[in-house]
Structures are given as C-alpha cells and as structure tokens.
C-alpha positions in Angstrom: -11.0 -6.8 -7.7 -8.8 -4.5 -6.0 -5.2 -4.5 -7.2 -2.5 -4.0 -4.3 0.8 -2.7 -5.3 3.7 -3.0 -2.8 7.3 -3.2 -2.1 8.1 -7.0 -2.0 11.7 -6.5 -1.1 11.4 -4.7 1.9 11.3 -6.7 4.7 8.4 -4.8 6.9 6.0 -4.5 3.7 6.4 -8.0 2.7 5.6 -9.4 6.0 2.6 -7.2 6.4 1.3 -7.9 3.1 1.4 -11.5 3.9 -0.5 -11.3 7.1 -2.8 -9.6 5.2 -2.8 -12.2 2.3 -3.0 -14.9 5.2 -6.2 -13.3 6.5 -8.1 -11.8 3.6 -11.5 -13.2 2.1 -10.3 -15.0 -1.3 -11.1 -13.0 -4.6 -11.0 -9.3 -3.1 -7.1 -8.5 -3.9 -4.6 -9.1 -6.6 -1.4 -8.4 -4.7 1.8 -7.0 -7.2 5.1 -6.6 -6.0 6.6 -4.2 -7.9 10.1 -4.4 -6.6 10.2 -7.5 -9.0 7.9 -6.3 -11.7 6.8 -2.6 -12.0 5.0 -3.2 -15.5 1.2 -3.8 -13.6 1.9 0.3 -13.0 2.7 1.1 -16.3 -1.2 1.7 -17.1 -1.4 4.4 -14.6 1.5 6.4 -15.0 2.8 5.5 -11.4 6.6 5.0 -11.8 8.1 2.4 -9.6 10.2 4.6 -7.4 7.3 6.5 -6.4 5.1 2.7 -5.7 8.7 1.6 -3.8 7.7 4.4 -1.6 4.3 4.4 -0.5 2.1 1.5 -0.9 -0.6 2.1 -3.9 -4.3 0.3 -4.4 -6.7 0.6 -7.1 -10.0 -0.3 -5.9 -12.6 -1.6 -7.5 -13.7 1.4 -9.4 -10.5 2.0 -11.0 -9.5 4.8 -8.6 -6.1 4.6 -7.2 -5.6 5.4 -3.3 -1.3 6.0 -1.9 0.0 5.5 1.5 -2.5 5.6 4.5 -5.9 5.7 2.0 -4.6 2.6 0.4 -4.4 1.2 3.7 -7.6 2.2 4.9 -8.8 0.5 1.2 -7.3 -2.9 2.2 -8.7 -2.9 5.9 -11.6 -2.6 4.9 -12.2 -5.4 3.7 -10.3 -7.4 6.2 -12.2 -9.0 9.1 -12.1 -7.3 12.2 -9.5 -4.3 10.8 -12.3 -2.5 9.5 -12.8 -1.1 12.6 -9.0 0.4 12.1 -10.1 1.7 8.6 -13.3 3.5 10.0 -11.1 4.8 13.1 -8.0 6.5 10.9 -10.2 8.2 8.0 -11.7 10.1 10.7 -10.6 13.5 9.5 -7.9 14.6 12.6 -6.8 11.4 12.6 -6.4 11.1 9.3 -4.3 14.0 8.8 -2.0 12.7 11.4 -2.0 9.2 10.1 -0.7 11.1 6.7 1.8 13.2 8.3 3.2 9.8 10.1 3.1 7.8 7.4 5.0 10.0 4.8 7.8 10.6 6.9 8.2 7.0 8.2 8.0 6.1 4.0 10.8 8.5 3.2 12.9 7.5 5.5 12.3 4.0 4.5 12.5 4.9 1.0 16.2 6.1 1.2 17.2 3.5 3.4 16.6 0.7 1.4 19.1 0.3 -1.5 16.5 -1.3 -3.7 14.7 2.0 -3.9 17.7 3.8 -4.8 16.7 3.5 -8.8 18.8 5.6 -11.1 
C-alpha cells in the first residue's frame, strides 16, 4: 500500500487530497495527515515541519518520494491523471515542475501559522 503524508490543515492540500481520495481505486493509499498526527513519520526520520512543507509518499517498496515525485507517485495510479504523471517526469519538465513546486511550498510553508513549529 502506498502511504500519503500531507498537510491536513492547509486548506489547498486538504482539498486536493480529497479529490484524490474521492477518485482513487480503493486499497492503493493510506492517507496521514500529519498536521494532526506526525507519529506515522517517526519511522523514517522525516520531521513534521519538513512533511508540513512538501507532501511525502512511500510507495509500495518502502521508498519515500517529496514534493513533485510524490505527486507523480499518486497520479499514477489515479485514472486518467496518469497521463499527468508520465507528462511531468519527463526530464525538462521535470526539473521545472521541481523548481515550481519548491518555491510555491516555501512560500506556503511560512505563510501558514500551523507550520511555524518551534
């Protein structure tokens, strides 16, 4: 099964995770929101600030993918977004989809005052 971690208290990732729930072939995720629990990350060393800002997958072979190759993880195995996933991990675009992502994530990230841990 392939574990999702996200932010659950941020408006834009909790609505996108749900569309995702809505559409997504029962028994392929196990969705954790680690704004209200962090302890499913404990096993991996990710500290919850650093899940708060990028979302984080562990596929099925215990390997974790952050930000745009954990998307690309969940879309493919959504129907008809696998054609997004095989589109954005084309190398150029990849890079780009990267570059975009991180700097949209930060600026999320310090936005949000449930990220602001101490």
């Amino acid at each position: 099964m392939i574990q999702i971690y996200f932010d659950g208290k941020c408006g834009l990732c909790s609505k996108e995770i749900q569309h995702y729930k809505h559409i997504a072939p029962a028994g392929i995720f196990a969705w954790h929101d680690v704004a209200t629990d962090p302890s499913p990350l404990i096993p991996f060393g990710v500290a919850q600030a650093d899940a708060l800002r990028r979302l984080h997958a562990k596929d099925s072979q215990d390997k974790m993918h952050i930000g745009v190759d954990a998307f690309i993880v969940i879309w493919r195995h959504l129907p008809r977004w696998h054609v997004l996933a095989t589109f954005i991990s084309i190398p150029g675009i990849r890079h780009v989809a990267n570059f975009a992502y991180a700097r949209f994530a930060d600026y999320r990230f310090k936005r949000l005052p449930h990220c602001q841990l101490s």
